[in-house]
C-alpha positions in Angstrom: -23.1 31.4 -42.2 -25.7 30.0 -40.0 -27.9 31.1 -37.2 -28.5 30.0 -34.0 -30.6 31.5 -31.1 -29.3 30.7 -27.7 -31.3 31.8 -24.7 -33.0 34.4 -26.6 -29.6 35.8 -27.8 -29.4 35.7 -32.1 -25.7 34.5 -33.0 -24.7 34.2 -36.6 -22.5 31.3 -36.4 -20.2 29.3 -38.8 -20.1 25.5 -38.8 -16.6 23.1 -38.6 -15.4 20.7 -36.2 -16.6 21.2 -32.8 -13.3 20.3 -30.5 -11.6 23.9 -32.5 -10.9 26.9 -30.7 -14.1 29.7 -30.9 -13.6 33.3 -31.3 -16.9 35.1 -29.8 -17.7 38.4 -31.6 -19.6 40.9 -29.0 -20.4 44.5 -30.6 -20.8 47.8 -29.0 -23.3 50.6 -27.6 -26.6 49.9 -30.3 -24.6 47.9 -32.7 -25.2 44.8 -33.8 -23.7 41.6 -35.3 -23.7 43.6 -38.6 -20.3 45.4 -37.5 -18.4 41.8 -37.5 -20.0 40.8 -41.2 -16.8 40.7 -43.0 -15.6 38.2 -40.9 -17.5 34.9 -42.6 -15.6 35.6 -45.6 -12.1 35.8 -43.5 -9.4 33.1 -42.8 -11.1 33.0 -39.7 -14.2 31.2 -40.6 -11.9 28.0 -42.0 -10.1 27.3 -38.9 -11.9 28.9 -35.5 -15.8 28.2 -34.7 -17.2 31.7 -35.1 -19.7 33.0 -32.9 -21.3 36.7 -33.7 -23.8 37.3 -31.3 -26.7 39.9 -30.8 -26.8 40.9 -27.4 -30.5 41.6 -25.8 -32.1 44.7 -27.1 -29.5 45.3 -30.1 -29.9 43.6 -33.7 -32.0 40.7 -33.6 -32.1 39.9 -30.2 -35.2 41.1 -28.1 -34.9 42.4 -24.8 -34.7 40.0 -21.7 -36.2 41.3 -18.7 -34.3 38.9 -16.9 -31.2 40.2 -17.6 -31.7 44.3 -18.4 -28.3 45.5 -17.2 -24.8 45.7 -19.0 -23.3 43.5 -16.4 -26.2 41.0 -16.3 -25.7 40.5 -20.3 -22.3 39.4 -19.6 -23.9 37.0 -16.8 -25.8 35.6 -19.6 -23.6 35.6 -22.4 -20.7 34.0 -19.8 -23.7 31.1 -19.5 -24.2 30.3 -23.0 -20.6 30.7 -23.7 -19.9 27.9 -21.0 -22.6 25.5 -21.9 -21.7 25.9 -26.2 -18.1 25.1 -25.6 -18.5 22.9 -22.7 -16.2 20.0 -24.8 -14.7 22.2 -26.8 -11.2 23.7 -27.6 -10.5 27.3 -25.9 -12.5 30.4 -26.1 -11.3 34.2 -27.5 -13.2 37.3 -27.2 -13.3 39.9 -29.5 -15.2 42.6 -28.2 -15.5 46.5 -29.3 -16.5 49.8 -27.6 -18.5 49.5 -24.5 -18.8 45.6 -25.2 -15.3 45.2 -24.3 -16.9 45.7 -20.6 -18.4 42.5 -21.5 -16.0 40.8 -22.8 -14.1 41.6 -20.0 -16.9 40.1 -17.4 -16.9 37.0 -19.2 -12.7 37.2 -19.3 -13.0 37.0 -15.6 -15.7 34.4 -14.9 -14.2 32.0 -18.2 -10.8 32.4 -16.8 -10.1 28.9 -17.3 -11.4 28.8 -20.6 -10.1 32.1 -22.1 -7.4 31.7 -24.6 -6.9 35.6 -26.0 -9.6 38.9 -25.4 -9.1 41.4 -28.3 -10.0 44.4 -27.1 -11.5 47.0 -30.1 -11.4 50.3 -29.1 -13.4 49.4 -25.8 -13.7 51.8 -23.2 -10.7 52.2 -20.7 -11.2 55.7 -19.4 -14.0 57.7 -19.0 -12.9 59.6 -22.0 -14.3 56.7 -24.5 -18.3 57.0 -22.9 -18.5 59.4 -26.0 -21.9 57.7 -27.3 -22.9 55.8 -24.7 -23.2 58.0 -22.1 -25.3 60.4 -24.3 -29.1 58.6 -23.1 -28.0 60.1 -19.6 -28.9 63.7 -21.1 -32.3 62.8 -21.7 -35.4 62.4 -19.3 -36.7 59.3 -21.9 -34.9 56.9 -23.5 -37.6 57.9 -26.5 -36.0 61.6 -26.2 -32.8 60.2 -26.5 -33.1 57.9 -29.8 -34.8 60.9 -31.7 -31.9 62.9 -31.0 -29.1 60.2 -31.4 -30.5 59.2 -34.9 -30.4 62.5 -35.9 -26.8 63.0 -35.1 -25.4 59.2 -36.5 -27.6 59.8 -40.2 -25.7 62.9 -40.7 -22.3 61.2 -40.0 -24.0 58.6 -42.3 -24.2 60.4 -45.2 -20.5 60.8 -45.1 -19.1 58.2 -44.4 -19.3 54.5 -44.7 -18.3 53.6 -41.0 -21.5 55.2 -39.9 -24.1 53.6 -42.7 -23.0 50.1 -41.1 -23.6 51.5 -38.0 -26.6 53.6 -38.4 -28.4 50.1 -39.7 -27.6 48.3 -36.9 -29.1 51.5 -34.5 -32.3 51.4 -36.3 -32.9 47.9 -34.9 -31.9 48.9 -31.4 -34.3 49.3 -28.6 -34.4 52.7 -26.8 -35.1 51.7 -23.9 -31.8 48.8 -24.2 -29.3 51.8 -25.0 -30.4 53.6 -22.3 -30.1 50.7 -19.9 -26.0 49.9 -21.2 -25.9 54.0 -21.0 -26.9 54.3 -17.1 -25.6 50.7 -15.5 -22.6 51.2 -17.1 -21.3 54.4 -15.5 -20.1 53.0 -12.3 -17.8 50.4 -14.0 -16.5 53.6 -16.2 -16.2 56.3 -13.3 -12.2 56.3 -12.1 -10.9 54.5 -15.5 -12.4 50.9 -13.5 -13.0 49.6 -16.7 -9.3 50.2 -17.8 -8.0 48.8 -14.8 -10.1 45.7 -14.6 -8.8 44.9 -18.4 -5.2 45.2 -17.3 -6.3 43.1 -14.7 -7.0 40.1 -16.9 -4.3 37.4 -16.1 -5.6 36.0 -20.0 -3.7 37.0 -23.2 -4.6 40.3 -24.3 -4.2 42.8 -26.2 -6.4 46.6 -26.4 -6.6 47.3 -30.8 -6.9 51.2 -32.0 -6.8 54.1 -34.3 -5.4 57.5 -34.2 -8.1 58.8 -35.4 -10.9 58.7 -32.8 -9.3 57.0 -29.4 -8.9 60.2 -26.9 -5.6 61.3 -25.7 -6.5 60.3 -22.0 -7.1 56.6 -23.6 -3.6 56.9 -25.5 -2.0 58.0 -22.4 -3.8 55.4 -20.3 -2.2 52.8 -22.4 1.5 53.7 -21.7 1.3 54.5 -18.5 -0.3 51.1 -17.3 2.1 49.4 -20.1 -0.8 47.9 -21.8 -0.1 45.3 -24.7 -1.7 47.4 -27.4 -1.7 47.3 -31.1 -1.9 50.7 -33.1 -3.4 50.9 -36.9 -2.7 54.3 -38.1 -5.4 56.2 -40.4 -8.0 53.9 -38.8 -11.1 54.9 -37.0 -13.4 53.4 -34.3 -14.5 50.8 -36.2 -11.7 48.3 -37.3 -13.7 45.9 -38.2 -15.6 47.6 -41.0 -12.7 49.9 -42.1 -9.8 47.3 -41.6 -11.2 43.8 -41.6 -9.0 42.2 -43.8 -5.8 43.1 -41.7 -7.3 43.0 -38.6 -9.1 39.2 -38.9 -5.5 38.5 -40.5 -3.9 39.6 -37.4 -6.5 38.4 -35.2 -5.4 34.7 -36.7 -1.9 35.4 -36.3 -2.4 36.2 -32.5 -3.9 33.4 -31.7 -1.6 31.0 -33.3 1.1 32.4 -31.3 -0.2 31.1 -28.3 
């Protein structure tokens, strides 16, 4: 693994022949790269130029007052994406939570480009703003993190899913969640966000559990005959609790096509 730092951005990054495909690994609401660690040591990383990226005010990468809100980050990722694989092979996303509303943005303006968008568990109805719509209960984005910490260290000392994640929220700016958590509510309101994923004229294909996607999600799928991919017993993070199948099948995917 290697590191690059693109226009401020932090992207952990693997190194093979330049004209291969890249798969472009974008986390969710104050994650980090962290989440998509296993996937150096995949089948991946011998065949597909791996991109794991911080986005600005999560992990690594510092904020950008240039670009401050969740649409604007896919403004700027959809540039560096562009100008990394300008003479290069074709592009997949693989994006999870509410930075599949990102991966969708730079779906639409790649559209040329876009091979296959892997959607994780990203948010399709309003139902799935379970976390980051939580900063919008608090006057500060300060009252917000004390409380929010709180709640993910107790989950923490339970579970493993949350450890990875409660690492990668420690690194998080406050005032960055808070700024996903309020821009990103009109793209949620109505199920948007759902219909502008079925919307994508790209392969694609929405990934998730049965143990934490919400009924309205579930339903949201079959009634908009979404291609969808179910692993039972999993939870919100497939990538840390099923990375081996789900990088297997991730491969398989895009060889199909």
């Amino acid at each position: 693994m290697k590191i690059k730092i693109l226009d401020g951005l932090f992207i952990r990054h693997n190194q093979i022949e330049k004209n291969r495909q890249s798969i472009w690994f974008l986390h969710g609401f104050a994650d980090s790269g962290l989440a998509y660690k296993e996937v150096f040591d995949s089948s991946l990383s011998t065949e597909f130029n791996l991109y794991v990226v911080d986005l600005p005010g999560f992990g690594v990468s510092p904020m950008n007052s240039e670009y401050t809100s969740i649409k604007e980050h896919a403004d700027l990722l959809s540039k560096i994406i562009k100008k990394e694989t300008e003479n290069s092979g074709k592009v997949n996303i693989v994006a999870h939570s509410i930075g599949a509303l990102i991966g969708t943005w730079v779906c639409q303006q790649q559209s040329e480009k876009i091979n296959f968008f892997f959607n994780i568990e990203g948010n399709l109805t309003e139902a799935d703003s379970y976390f980051s719509n939580k900063p919008l209960s608090f006057k500060t984005a300060e009252d917000f993190i004390k409380s929010f910490e709180g709640e993910i260290f107790e989950y923490a000392i339970k579970e493993e899913r949350y450890r990875r994640y409660y690492s990668s929220l420690r690194f998080a700016m406050p005032q960055g969640m808070r700024n996903w958590g309020v821009t990103s509510q009109e793209y949620i309101k109505n199920n948007k966000c759902g219909f502008e994923f079925n919307n994508l004229n790209c392969n694609k294909i929405y990934i998730w559990g049965d143990l934490d996607t919400p009924k309205e999600t579930q339903d949201f799928l079959k009634e908009q005959n979404i291609p969808n991919r179910l692993y039972r017993g999993i939870g919100h993070w497939h990538m840390v609790e099923n990375s081996e199948n789900l990088y297997h099948d991730i491969k398989s995917a895009i060889k199909t096509v």
